[in-house]
N, CA, C and O of each residue as an XYZ file, in Angstrom:
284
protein
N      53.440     59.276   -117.957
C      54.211     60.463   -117.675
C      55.072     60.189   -116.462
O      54.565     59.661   -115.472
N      56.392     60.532   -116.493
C      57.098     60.158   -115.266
C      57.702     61.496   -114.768
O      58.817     61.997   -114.620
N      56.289     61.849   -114.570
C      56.526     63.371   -113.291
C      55.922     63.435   -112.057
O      54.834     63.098   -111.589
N      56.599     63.789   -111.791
C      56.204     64.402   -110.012
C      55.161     65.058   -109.883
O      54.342     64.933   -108.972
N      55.107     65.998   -111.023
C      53.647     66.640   -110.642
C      52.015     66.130   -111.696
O      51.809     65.751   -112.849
N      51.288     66.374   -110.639
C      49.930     66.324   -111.473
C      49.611     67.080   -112.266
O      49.895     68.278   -112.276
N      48.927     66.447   -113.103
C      48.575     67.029   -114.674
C      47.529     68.561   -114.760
O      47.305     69.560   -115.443
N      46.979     67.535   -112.994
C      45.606     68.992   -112.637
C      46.396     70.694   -111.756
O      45.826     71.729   -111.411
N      47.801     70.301   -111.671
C      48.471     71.060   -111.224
C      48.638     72.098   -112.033
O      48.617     73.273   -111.668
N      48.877     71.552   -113.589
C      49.557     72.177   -114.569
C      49.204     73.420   -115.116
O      48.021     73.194   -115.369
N      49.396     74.516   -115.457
C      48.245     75.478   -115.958
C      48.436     75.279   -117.398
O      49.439     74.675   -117.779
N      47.310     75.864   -118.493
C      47.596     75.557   -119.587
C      48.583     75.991   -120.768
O      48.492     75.416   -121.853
N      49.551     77.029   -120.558
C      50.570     76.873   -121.282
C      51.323     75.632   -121.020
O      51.775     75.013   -121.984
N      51.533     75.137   -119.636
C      52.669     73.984   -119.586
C      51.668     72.677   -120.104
O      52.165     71.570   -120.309
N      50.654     72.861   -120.231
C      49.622     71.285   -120.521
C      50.016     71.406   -122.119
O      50.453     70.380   -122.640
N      49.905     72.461   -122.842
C      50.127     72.252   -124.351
C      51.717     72.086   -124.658
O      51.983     71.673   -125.787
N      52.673     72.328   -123.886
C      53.649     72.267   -123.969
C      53.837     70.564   -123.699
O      54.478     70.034   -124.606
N      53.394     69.636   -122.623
C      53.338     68.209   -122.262
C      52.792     67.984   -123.466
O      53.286     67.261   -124.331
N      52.191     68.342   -123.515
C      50.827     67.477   -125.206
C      51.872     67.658   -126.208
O      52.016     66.569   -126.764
N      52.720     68.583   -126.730
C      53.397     68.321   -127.612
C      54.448     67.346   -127.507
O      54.694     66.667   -128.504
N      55.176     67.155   -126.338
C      55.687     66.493   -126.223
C      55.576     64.927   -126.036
O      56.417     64.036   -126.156
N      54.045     64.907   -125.649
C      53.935     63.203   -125.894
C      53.457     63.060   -126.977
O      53.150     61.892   -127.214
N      53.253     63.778   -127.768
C      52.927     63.621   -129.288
C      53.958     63.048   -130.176
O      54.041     62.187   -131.052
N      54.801     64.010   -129.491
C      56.224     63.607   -130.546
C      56.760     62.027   -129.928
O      57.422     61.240   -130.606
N      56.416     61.833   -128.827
C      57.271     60.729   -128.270
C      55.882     59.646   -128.956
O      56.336     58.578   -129.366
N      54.643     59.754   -129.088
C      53.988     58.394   -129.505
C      54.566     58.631   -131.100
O      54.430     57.677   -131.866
N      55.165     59.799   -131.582
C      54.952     59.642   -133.447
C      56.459     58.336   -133.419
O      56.692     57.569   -134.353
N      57.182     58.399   -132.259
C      58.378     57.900   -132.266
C      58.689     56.820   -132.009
O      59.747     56.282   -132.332
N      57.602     56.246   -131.247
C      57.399     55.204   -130.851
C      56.751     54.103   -131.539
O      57.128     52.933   -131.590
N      55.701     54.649   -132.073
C      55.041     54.124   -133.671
C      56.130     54.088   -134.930
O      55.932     53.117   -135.661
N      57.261     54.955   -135.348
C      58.159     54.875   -135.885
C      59.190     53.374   -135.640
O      59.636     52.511   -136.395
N      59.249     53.617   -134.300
C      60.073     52.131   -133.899
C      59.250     51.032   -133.957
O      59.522     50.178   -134.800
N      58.333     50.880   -133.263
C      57.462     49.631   -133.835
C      57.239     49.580   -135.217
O      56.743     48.455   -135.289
N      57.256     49.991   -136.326
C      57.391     50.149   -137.885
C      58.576     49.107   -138.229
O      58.512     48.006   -138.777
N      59.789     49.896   -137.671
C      60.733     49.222   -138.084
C      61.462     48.424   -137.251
O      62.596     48.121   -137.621
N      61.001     47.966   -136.069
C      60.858     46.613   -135.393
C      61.965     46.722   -134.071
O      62.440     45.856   -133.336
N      62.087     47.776   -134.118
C      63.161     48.677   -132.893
C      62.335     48.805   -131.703
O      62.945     49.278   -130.744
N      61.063     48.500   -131.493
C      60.838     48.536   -130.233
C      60.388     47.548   -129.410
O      59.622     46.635   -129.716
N      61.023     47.821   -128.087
C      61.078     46.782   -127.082
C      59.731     46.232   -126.465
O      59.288     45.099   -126.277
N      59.244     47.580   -126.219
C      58.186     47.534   -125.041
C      56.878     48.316   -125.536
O      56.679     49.447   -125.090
N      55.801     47.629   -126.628
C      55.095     47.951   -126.971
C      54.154     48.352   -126.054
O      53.682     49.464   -126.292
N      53.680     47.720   -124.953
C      52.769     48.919   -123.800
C      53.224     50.377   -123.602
O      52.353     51.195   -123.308
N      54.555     50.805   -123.739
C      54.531     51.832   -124.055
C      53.789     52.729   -125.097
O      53.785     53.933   -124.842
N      53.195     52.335   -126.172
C      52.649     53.143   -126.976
C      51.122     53.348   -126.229
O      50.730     54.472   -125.918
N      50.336     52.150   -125.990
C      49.119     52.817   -124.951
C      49.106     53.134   -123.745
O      48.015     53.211   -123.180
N      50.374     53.415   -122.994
C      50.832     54.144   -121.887
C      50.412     55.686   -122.256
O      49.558     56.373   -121.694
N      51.475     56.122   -123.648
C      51.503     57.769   -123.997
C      50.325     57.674   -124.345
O      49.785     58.703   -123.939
N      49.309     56.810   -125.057
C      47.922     57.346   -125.315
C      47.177     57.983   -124.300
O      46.539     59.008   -124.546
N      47.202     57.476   -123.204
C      46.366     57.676   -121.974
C      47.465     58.983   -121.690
O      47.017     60.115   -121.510
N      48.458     58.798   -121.677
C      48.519     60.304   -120.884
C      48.363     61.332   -121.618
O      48.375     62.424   -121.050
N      48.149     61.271   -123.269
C      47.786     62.066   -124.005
C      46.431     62.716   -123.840
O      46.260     63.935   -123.809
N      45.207     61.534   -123.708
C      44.387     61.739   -123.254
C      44.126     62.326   -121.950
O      43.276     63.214   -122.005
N      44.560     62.118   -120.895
C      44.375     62.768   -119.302
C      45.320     64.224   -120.062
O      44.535     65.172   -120.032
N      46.380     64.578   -120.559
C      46.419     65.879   -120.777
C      44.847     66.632   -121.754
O      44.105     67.474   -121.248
N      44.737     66.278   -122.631
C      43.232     66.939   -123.127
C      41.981     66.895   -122.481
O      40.956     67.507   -122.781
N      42.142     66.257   -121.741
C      41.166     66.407   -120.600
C      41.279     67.114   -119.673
O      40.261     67.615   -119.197
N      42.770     67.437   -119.015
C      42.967     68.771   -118.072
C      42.949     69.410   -119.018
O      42.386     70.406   -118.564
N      43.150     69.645   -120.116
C      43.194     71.606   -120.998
C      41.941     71.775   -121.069
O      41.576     72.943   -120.937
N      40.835     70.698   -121.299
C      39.645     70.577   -121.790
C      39.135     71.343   -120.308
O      38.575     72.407   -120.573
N      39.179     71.130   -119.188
C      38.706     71.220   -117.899
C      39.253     72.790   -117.330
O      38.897     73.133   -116.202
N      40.161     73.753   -118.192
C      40.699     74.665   -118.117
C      39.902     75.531   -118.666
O      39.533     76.632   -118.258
N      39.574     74.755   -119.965
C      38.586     75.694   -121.478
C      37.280     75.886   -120.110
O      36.765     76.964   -119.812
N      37.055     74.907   -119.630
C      35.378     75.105   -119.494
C      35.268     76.280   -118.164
O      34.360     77.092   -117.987
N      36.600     76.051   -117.254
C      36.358     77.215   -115.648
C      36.772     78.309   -117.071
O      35.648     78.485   -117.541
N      37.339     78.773   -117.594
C      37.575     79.785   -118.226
C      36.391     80.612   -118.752
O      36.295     81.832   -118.622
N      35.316     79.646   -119.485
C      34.247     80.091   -120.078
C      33.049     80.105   -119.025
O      31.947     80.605   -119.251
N      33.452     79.452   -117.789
C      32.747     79.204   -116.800
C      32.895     80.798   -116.227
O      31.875     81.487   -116.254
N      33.991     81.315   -115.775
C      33.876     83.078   -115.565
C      34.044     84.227   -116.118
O      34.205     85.363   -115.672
N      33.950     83.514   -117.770
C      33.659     84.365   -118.026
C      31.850     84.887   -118.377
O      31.451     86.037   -118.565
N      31.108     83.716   -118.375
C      29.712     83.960   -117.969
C      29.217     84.966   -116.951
O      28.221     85.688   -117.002
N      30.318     84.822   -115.838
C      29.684     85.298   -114.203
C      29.937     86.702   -114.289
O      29.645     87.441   -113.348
């Protein structure tokens, strides 16, 4: 991700909004490696990981959420 801000910053409308968007950028990127258009294959397990660190902050959102609503 080449942002300024942290992911743990994010609240979760803007985290599902990032998640879609690196979604679309790995479907695109896998598209170019297909048809032999891409340069810089570490890019594709670059967006994995930040795909992952985003579901892990939404994931970490779900749980304080259900966390007060217990209390």
């Amino acid at each position: 991700m080449a942002n300024k801000h942290s992911v743990s910053d994010l609240g979760p409308e803007q985290l599902v909004d990032r998640l879609a968007e690196e979604k679309d950028r790995l479907f695109k990127l896998r598209f170019q490696l297909a048809t032999g258009q891409l340069d810089n294959s570490a890019r594709i397990k670059q967006t994995k990981k930040d795909i992952a660190r985003l579901l892990g902050a939404l994931r970490a959102h779900e749980i304080k959420a259900a966390e007060k609503g217990e209390a």
